[in-house]
RODO-2510 file (C-alpha; in nm, 4 decimals, decimal comma):
residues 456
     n   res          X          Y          Z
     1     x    -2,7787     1,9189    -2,7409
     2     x    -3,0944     1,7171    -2,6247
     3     x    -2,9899     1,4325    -2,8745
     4     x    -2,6389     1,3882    -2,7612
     5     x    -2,7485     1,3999    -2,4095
     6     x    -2,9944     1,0775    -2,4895
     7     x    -2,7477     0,9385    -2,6966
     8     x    -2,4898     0,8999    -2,4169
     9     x    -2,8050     0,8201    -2,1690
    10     x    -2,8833     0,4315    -2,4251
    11     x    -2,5744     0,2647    -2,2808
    12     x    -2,6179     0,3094    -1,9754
    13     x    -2,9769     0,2419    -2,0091
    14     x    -2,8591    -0,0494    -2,1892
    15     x    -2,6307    -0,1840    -1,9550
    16     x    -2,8217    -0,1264    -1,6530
    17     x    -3,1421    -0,3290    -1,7664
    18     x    -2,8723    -0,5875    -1,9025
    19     x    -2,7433    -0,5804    -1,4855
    20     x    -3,1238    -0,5466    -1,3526
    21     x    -3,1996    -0,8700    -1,5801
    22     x    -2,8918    -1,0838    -1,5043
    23     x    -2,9349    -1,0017    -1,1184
    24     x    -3,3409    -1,1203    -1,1502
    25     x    -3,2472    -1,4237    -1,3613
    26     x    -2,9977    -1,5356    -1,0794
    27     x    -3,2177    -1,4508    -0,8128
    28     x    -3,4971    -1,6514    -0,9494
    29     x    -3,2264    -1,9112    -1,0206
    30     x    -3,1238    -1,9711    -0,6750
    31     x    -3,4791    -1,9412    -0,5264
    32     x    -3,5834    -2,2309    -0,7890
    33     x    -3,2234    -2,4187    -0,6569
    34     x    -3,3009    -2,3676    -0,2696
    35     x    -3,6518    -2,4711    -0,3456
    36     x    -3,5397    -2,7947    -0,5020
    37     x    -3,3090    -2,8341    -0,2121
    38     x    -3,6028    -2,8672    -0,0333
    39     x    -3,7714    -3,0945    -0,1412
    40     x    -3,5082    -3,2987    -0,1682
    41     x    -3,4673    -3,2253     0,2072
    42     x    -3,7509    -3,3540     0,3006
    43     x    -3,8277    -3,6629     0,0950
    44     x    -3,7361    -3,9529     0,2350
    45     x    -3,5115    -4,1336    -0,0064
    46     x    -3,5445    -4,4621     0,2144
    47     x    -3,8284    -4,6001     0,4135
    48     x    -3,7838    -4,7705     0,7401
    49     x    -3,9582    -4,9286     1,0366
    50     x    -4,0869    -4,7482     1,3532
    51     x    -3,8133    -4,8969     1,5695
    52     x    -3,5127    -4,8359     1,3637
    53     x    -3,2100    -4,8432     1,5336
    54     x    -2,9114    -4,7731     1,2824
    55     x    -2,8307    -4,3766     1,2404
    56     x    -2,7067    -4,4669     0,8905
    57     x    -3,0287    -4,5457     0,7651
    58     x    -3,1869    -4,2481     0,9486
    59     x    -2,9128    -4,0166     0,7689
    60     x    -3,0390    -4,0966     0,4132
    61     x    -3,2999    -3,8846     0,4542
    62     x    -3,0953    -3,6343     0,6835
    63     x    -2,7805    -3,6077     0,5581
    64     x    -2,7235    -3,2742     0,7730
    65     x    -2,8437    -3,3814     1,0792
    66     x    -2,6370    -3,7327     1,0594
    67     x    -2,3324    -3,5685     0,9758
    68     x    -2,3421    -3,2719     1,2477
    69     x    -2,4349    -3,5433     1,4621
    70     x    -2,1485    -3,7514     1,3994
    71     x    -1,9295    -3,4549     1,4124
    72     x    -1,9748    -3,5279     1,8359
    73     x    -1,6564    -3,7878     1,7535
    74     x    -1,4535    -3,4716     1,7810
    75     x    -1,3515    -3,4286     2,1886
    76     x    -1,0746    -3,1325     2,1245
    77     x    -1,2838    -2,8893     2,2902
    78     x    -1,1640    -2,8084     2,6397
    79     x    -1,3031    -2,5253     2,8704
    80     x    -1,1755    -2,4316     3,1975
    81     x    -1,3521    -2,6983     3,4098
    82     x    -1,5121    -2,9012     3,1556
    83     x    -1,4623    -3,0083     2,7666
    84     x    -1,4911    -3,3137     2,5448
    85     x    -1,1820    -3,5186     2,6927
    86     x    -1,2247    -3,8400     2,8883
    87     x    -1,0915    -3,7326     3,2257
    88     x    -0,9964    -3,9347     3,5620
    89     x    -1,2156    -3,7372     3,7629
    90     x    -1,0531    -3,9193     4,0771
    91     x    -0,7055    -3,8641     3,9849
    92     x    -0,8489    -3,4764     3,9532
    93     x    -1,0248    -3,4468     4,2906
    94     x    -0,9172    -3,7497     4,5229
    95     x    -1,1587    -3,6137     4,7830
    96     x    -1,4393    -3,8430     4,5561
    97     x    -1,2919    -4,1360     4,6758
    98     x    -1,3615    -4,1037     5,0407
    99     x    -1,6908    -3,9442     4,9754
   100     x    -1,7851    -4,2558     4,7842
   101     x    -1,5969    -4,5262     4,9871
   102     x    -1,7276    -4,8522     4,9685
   103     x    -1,9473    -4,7730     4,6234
   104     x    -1,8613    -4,8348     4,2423
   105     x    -1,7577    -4,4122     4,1541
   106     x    -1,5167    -4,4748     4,3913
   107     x    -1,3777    -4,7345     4,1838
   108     x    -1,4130    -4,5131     3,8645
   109     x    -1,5401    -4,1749     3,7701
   110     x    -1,4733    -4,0085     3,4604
   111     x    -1,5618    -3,6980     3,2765
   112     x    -1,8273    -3,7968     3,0230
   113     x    -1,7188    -3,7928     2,6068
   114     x    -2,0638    -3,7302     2,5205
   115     x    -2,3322    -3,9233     2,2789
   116     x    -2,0971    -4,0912     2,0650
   117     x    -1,8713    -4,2444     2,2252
   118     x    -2,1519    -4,3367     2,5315
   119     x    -2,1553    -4,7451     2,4589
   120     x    -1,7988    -4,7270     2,4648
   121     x    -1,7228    -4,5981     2,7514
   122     x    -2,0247    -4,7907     2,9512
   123     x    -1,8749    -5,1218     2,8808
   124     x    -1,4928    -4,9902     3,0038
   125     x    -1,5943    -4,8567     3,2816
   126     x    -1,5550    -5,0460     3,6140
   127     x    -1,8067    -4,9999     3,7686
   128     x    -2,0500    -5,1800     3,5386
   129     x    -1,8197    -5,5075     3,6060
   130     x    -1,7992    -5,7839     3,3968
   131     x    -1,8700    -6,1926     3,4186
   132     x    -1,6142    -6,3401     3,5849
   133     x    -1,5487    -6,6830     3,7347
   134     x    -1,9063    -6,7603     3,6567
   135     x    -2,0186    -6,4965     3,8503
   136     x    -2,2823    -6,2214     3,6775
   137     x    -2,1828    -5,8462     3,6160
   138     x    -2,2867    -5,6981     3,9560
   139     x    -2,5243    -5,4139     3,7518
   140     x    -2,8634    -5,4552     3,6132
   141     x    -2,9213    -5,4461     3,2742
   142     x    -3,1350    -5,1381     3,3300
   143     x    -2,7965    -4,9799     3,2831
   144     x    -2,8666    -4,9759     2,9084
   145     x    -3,1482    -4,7533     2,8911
   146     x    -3,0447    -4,3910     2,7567
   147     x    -2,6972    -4,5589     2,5923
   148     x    -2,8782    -4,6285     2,2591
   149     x    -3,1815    -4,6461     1,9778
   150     x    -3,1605    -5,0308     2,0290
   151     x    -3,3104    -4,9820     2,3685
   152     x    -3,6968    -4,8697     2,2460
   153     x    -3,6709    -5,2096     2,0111
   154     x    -3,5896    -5,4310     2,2994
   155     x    -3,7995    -5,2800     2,4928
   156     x    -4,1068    -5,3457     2,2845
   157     x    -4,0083    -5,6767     2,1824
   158     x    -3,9583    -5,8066     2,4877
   159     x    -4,1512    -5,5657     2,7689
   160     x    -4,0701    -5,2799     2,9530
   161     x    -4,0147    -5,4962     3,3150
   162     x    -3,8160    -5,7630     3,0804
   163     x    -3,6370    -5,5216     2,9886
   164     x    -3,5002    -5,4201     3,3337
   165     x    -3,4893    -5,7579     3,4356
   166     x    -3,1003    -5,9541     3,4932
   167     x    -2,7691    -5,8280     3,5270
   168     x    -2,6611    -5,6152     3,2258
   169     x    -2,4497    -5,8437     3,0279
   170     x    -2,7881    -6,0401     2,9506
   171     x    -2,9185    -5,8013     2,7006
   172     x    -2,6031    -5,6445     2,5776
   173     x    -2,5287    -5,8181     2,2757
   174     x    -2,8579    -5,6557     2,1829
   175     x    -2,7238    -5,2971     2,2890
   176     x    -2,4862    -5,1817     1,9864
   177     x    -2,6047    -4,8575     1,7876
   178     x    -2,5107    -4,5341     1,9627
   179     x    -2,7507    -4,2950     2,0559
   180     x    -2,9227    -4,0805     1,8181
   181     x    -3,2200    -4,0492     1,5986
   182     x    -3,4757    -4,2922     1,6804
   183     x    -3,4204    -4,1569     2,0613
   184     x    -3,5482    -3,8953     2,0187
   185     x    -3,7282    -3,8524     1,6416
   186     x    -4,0806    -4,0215     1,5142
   187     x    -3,9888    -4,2503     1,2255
   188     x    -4,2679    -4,1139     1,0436
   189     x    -4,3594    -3,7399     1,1111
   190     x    -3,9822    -3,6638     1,2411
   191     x    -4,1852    -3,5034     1,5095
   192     x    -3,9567    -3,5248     1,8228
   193     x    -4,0598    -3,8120     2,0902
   194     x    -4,0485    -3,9703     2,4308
   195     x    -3,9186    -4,3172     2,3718
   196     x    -3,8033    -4,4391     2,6805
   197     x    -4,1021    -4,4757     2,9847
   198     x    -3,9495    -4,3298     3,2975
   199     x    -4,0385    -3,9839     3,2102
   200     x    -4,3785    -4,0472     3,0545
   201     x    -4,4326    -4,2929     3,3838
   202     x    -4,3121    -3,9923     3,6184
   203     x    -4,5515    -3,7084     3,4384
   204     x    -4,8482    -3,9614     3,4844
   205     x    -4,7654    -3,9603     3,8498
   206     x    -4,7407    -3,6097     3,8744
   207     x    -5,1079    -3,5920     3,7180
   208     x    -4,9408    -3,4530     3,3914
   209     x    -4,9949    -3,5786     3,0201
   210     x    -4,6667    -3,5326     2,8598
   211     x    -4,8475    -3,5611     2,5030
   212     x    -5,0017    -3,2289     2,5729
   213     x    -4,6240    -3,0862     2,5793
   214     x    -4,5661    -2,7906     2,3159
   215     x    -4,3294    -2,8042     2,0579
   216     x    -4,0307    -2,6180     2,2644
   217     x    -4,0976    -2,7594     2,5443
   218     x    -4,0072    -3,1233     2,3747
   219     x    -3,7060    -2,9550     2,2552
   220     x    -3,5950    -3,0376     2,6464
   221     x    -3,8059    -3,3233     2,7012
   222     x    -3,6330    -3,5171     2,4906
   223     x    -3,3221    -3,4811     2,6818
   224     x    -3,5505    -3,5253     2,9800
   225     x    -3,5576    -3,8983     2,9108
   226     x    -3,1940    -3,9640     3,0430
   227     x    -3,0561    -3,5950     3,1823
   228     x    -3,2222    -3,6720     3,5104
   229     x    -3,1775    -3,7715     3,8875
   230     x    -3,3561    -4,1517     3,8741
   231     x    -3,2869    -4,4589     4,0497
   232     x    -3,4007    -4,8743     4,0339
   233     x    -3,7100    -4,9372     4,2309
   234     x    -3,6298    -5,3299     4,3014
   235     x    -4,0148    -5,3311     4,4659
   236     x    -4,2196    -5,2478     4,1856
   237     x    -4,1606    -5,5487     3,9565
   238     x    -4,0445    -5,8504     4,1290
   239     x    -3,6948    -5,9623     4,0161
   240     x    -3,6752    -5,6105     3,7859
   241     x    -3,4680    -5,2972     3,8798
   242     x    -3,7255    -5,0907     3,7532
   243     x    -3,5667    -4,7151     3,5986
   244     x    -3,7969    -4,4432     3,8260
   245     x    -3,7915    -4,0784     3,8336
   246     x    -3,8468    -3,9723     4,2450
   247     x    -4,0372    -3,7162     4,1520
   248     x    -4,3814    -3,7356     4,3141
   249     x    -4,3347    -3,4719     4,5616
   250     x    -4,1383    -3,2275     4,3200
   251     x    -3,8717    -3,1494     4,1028
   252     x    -3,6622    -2,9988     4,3508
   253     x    -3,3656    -3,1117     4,5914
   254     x    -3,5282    -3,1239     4,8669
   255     x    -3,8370    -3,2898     4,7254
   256     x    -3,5960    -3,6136     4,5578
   257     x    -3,4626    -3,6331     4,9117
   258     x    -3,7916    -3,6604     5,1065
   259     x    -3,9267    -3,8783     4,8223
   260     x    -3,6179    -4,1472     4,9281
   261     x    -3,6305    -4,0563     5,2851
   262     x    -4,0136    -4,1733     5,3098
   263     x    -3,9208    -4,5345     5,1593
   264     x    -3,6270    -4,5725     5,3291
   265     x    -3,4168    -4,6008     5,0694
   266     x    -3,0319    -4,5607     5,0150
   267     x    -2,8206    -4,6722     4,7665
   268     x    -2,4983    -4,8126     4,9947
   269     x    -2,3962    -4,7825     5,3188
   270     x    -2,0928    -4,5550     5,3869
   271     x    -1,7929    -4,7962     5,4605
   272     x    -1,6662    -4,5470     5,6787
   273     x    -1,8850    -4,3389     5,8709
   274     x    -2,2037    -4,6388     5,7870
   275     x    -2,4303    -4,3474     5,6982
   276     x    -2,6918    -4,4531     5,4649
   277     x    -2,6034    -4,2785     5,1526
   278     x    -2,7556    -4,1616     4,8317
   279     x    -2,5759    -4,1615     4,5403
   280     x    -2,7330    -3,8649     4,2702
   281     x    -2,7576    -3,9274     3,9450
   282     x    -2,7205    -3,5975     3,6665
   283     x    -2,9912    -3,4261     3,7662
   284     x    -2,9011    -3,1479     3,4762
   285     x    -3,3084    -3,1331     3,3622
   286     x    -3,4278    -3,0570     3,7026
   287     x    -3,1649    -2,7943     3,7639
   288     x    -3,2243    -2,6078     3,4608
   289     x    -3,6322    -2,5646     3,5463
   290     x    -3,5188    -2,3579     3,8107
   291     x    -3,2664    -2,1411     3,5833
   292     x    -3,3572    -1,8358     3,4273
   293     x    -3,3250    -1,9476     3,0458
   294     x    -3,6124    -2,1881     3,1493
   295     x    -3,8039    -1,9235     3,3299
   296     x    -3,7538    -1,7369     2,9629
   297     x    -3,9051    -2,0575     2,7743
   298     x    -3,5165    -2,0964     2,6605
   299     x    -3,4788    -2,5374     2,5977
   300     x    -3,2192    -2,7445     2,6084
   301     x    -3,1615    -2,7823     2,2168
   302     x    -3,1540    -2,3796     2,1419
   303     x    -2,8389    -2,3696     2,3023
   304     x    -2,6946    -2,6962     2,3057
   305     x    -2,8246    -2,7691     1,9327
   306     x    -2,8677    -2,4475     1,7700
   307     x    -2,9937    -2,3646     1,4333
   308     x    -2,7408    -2,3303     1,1519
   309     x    -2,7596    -2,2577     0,7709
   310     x    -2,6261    -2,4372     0,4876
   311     x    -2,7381    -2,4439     0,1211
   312     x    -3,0806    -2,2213     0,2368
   313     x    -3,1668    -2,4942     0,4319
   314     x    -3,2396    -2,4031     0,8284
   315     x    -3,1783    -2,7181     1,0451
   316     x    -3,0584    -2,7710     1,4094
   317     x    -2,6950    -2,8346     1,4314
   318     x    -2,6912    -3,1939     1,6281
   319     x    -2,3448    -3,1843     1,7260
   320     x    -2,4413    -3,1322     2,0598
   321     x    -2,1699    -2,9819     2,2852
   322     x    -2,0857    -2,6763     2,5300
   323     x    -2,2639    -2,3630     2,4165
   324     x    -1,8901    -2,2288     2,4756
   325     x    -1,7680    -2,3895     2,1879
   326     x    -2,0266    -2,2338     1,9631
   327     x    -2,0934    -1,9116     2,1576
   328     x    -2,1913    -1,7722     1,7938
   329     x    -2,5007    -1,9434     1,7215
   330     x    -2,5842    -2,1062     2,0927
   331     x    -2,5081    -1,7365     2,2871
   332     x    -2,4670    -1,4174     2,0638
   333     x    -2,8174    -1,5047     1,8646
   334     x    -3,0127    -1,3240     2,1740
   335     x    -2,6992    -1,1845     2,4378
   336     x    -2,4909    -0,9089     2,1929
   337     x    -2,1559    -0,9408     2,3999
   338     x    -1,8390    -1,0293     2,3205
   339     x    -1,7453    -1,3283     2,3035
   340     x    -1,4844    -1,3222     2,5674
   341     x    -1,6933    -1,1413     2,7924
   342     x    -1,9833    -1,3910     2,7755
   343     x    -1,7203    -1,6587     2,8549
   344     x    -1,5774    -1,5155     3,1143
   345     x    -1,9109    -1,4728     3,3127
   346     x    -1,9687    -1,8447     3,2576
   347     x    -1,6419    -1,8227     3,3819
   348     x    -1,6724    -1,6251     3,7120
   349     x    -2,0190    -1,8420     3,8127
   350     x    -1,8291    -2,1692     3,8028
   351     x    -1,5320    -2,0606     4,0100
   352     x    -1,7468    -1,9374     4,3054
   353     x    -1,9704    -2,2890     4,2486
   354     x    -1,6861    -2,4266     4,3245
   355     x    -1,4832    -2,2655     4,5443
   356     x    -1,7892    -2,3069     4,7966
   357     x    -1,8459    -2,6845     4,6574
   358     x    -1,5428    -2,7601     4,7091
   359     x    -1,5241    -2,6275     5,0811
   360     x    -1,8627    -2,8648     5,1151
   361     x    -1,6179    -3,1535     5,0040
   362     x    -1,3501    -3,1207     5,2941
   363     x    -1,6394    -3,0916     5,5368
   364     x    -1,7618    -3,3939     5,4357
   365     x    -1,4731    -3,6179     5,4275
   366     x    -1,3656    -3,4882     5,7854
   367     x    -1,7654    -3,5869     5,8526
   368     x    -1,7206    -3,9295     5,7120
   369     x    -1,3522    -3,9848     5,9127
   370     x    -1,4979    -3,8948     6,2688
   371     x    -1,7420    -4,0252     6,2167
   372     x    -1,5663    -4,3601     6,1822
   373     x    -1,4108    -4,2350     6,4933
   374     x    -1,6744    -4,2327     6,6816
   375     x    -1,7978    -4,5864     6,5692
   376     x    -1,4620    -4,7185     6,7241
   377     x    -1,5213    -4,4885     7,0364
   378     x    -1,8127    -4,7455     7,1020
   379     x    -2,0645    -4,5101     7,0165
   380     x    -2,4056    -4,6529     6,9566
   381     x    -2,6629    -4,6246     6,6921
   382     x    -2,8807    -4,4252     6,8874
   383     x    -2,6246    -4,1891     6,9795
   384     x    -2,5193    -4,1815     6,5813
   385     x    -2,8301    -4,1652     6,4164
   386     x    -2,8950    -3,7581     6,3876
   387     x    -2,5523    -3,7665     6,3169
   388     x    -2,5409    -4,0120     5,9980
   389     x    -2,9134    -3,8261     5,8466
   390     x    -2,7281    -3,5189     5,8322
   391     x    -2,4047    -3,6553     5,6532
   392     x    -2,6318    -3,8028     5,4346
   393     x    -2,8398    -3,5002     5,3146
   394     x    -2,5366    -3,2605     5,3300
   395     x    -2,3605    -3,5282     5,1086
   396     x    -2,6585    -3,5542     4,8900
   397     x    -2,6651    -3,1529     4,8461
   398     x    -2,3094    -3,1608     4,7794
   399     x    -2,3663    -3,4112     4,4947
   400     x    -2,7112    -3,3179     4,3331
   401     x    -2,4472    -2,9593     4,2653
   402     x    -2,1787    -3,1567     4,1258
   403     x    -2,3724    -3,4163     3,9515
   404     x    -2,5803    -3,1509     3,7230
   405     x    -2,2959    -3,0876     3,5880
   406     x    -2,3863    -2,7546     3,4021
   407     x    -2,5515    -2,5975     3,6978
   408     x    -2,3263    -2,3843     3,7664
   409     x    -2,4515    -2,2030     3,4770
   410     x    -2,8045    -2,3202     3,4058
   411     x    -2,9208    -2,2290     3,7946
   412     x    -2,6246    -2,0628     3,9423
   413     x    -2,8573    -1,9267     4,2891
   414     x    -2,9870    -2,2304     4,2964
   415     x    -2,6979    -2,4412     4,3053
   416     x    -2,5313    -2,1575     4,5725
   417     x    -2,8289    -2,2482     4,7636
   418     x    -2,8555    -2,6013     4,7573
   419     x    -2,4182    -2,6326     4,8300
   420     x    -2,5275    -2,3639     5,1649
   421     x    -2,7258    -2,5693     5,3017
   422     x    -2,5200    -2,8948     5,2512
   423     x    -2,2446    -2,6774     5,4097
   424     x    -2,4867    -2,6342     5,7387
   425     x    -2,5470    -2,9867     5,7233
   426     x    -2,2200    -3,0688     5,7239
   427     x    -2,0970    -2,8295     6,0070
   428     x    -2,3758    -2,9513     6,2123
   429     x    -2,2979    -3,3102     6,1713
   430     x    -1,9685    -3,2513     6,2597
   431     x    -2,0705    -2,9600     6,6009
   432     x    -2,2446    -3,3120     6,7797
   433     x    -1,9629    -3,5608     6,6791
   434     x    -1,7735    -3,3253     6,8778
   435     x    -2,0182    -3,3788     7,1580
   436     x    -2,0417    -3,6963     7,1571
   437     x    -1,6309    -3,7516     7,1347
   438     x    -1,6859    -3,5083     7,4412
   439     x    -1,8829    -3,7529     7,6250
   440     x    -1,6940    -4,0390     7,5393
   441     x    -1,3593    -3,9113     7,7254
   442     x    -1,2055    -3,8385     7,3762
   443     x    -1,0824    -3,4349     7,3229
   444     x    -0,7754    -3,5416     7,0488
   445     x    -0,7076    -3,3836     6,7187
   446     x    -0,8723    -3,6791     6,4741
   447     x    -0,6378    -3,8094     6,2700
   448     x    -0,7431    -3,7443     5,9090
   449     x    -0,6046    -3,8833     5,5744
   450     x    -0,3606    -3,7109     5,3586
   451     x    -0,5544    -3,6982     5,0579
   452     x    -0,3210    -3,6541     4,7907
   453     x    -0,4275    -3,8899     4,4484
   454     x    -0,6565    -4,1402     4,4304
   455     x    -0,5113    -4,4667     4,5618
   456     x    -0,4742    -4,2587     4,8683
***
C-alpha cells in the first residue's frame, strides 16, 4: 500500500522540482537581464562637454528621460481652468486688458504650452517685439534666460552682465535648443544643478549657500531658477538689465512689495489711473514654500515629475505636466482616494480662488476708471497719491495670486489671504476717490466700460 502511495507521490515530486527549477532559472534570468539593463543605463555611450546644449546628445545616454521629456510636445490635456493648450488669456478674461493698460500683457497674454514649445512661443509673442524700421526689439535680451540650455554657454562665453546686455534680438541667433537637460543636470555626475545665477546671486544675499542644499530640496531648486517673481535691475550693471530675485527682505508678498517700494521702483505707469504699477512675474516657487506639501518636504519634481518603472529601471518621468493628468503616480502614491475625488478637491480650491480673485478684478478696473476720473476732475498729485499706492499694492496682490499660477492648489490659505487683502486695498482706494469726487463738486454714477472681449 506504502509503495503505491510513493509511486503516485514521484510525479508530482517530479514535476514540482521541474516547476521550482524553471521558476529559479527565470528568476535568476531576469535579475541577470535587469542587471544588464543597468549598466547599460548608466554608461554613457557618448561623451560631451560641460556646456552642452543639444538634448539629443544628452538622450544617448538617457534614452528614458529624453523621450518622456519630449513626450511634453503633447498639449491634449485640458483641466477645468488650466491644461496644455495655447490659450488667449485676454479673449478669456478681458478685464486683463484694463488692468494692464498701457503695458505689453495687455497687448498679449497667453496660457503657457510648457517646456517644449517655450522658444516658440517667446519669439511669437508680441510683446517681445521685433526690429522694425531700424528700430531695436523694445525687450532686453535678458528675456532669454530660462527659455533654453544655450543660455549657461553664452553666458560663460561671453559674461554674465554681457549676457543681459542689448535688446533681445542681439543674442538670439545664439538662443535655439529648448529647455532641458543641461538646465538643470551636471554633464558629468548627472547630479542636478543651478545653472543660471539669479537664484545662486539671491541665496548669497539672503546669507544662504545654495551648495549646501540637500538632494530633495534641489529637486525644487532647480525649477527655482526660472519659476519665480524677478525683475531687471537697470542700476546694477551699467547699460545691463540685470535678471534679480527681490528677495532680500523675504520670500513672501508682502516682503517682494516692500523690497520694490524701498527703491522706488515700478515697472510702467498705469495709462489710466497713472498709478505706478508692478507687473508680477510667476511667482509659483515662492507660493509653494508656504503650502503644506512643502511644509511636508514634498518638491516640485515628486509631483510634477514622478517616478515611473519600465524594464526594472526606476527613473523620474520628465514629461512634466499637471499632477491631474497623472494623478496615479504624482497623487495616489501617498493620498489613497479616488481619483475623482482627489480631482474634484483640486477642483473646489480653484473655484473659490477664483470666485474671490475674480471679484478683486472688477474692483480694480472700477479703481483704475475713477481714478482716471478724478485726474480729469483736476485732482492733484497730492490729493492722488494714497490713492494710486493702494491701487498699486491691491493690484499687485491680485496678480502675485494669478501669476503663480498653481496656487490655488500649492498654498490655497495663502493665496485666500493675499487676494483679501488686495480686496481691502482695493475698496479702500476706491472709499477716498469717493471723497475726493465729493470735494470736487462731482456725486455722478462714473461711467465705466462695457467690458465685453478684448479689443474692448
Amino acid at each position: 500500500m506504502s509503495n503505491n502511495k510513493s509511486n503516485k507521490l514521484h510525479p508530482i515530486l517530479f514535476f514540482g522540482t521541474m516547476l521550482v527549477v524553471f521558476f529559479l532559472g527565470w528568476l535568476a534570468s531576469t535579475i541577470m537581464e535587469r542587471k544588464a539593463e543597468a549598466v547599460f543605463a548608466y554608461t554613457p555611450q557618448v561623451e560631451h562637454s560641460e556646456m552642452e546644449p543639444r538634448n539629443e546628445v544628452w538622450g544617448k545616454n538617457f534614452p528614458r528621460e529624453f523621450e518622456t521629456y519630449y513626450d511634453t510636445k503633447d498639449i491634449s490635456f485640458k483641466s477645468k481652468y488650466n491644461g496644455g493648450a495655447m490659450i488667449d488669456m485676454l479673449e478669456v478674461d478681458p478685464r486683463l486688458v484694463v488692468l494692464w493698460a498701457g503695458y505689453g500683457f495687455s497687448k498679449d497674454y497667453n496660457q503657457g504650452r510648457g517646456h517644449y514649445y517655450a522658444l516658440t512661443d517667446m519669439r511669437n509673442t508680441l510683446r517681445t517685439g521685433a526690429p522694425i524700421d531700424g528700430k531695436a526689439s523694445p525687450m532686453p535680451n535678458t528675456c532669454w534666460t530660462c527659455k533654453s540650455p544655450d543660455v549657461p554657454r553664452v553666458m560663460k562665453e561671453k559674461g554674465v552682465a554681457e549676457f543681459y546686455s542689448g535688446k533681445w534680438q542681439e543674442k538670439g541667433n545664439e538662443i535655439v535648443n529648448i529647455i532641458g537637460c543641461a538646465d538643470c543636470h551636471d554633464s558629468k555626475t548627472m547630479e542636478l544643478k543651478i545653472s543660471r545665477p539669479a537664484l545662486v546671486e539671491a541665496f548669497e544675499r539672503m546669507g544662504k549657500d545654495i551648495t549646501k542644499a540637500t538632494h530633495q530640496e534641489m529637486r525644487s531648486l532647480v525649477c527655482a531658477q526660472c519659476h519665480v517673481e524677478y525683475y531687471f535691475d537697470k542700476k546694477k550693471v551699467p547699460g545691463a538689465a540685470y535678471l534679480t530675485f527681490p528677495w532680500d527682505n523675504g520670500l513672501t508678498c508682502e516682503d517682494a512689495e516692500k523690497y520694490y517700494d524701498d527703491m522706488n521702483f515700478k515697472d510702467w505707469t498705469h495709462k489710466l489711473s497713472k498709478a505706478p504699477m508692478l507687473k508680477t512675474q510667476h511667482p509659483g516657487y515662492e507660493v509653494y514654500l508656504t503650502g503644506v506639501h512643502a511644509k511636508r518636504g514634498v518638491s516640485c519634481a515628486d509631483c510634477h515629475m514622478p517616478y515611473k518603472n519600465e524594464g526594472g529601471m526606476k527613473f523620474s518621468d520628465h514629461k512634466i505636466q499637471s499632477p491631474l493628468n497623472n494623478v496615479a503616480n504624482s497623487c495616489q502614491v501617498c493620498h489613497r482616494e479616488e481619483t475623482k475625488s482627489l480631482i474634484e478637491d483640486v477642483y473646489e480650491r480653484q473655484d473659490r480662488i477664483i470666485h474671490n480673485r475674480d471679484r478683486l478684478e472688477e474692483l480694480l478696473v472700477r479703481a483704475h476708471v475713477e481714478a482716471k476720473k478724478a485726474w480729469e476732475l483736476k485732482a492733484t498729485e497730492e490729493e492722488m497719491k494714497d490713492i494710486l499706492i493702494l491701487i498699486r499694492h491691491s493690484q499687485w496682490r491680485w496678480d502675485y495670486a494669478a501669476a503663480s499660477h498653481g496656487g490655488s492648489f500649492h498654498s490655497p490659505v495663502e493665496i485666500g489671504r493675499i487676494i483679501a487683502t488686495g480686496i481691502d486695498k482695493a475698496q479702500e482706494a476706491r472709499i477716498k476717490l469717493a471723497r475726493l469726487f465729493a470735494a470736487k463738486g462731482f456725486n455722478e454714477e462714473v461711467a465705466y466700460p462695457e467690458v465685453k472681449n478684448k479689443d474692448l
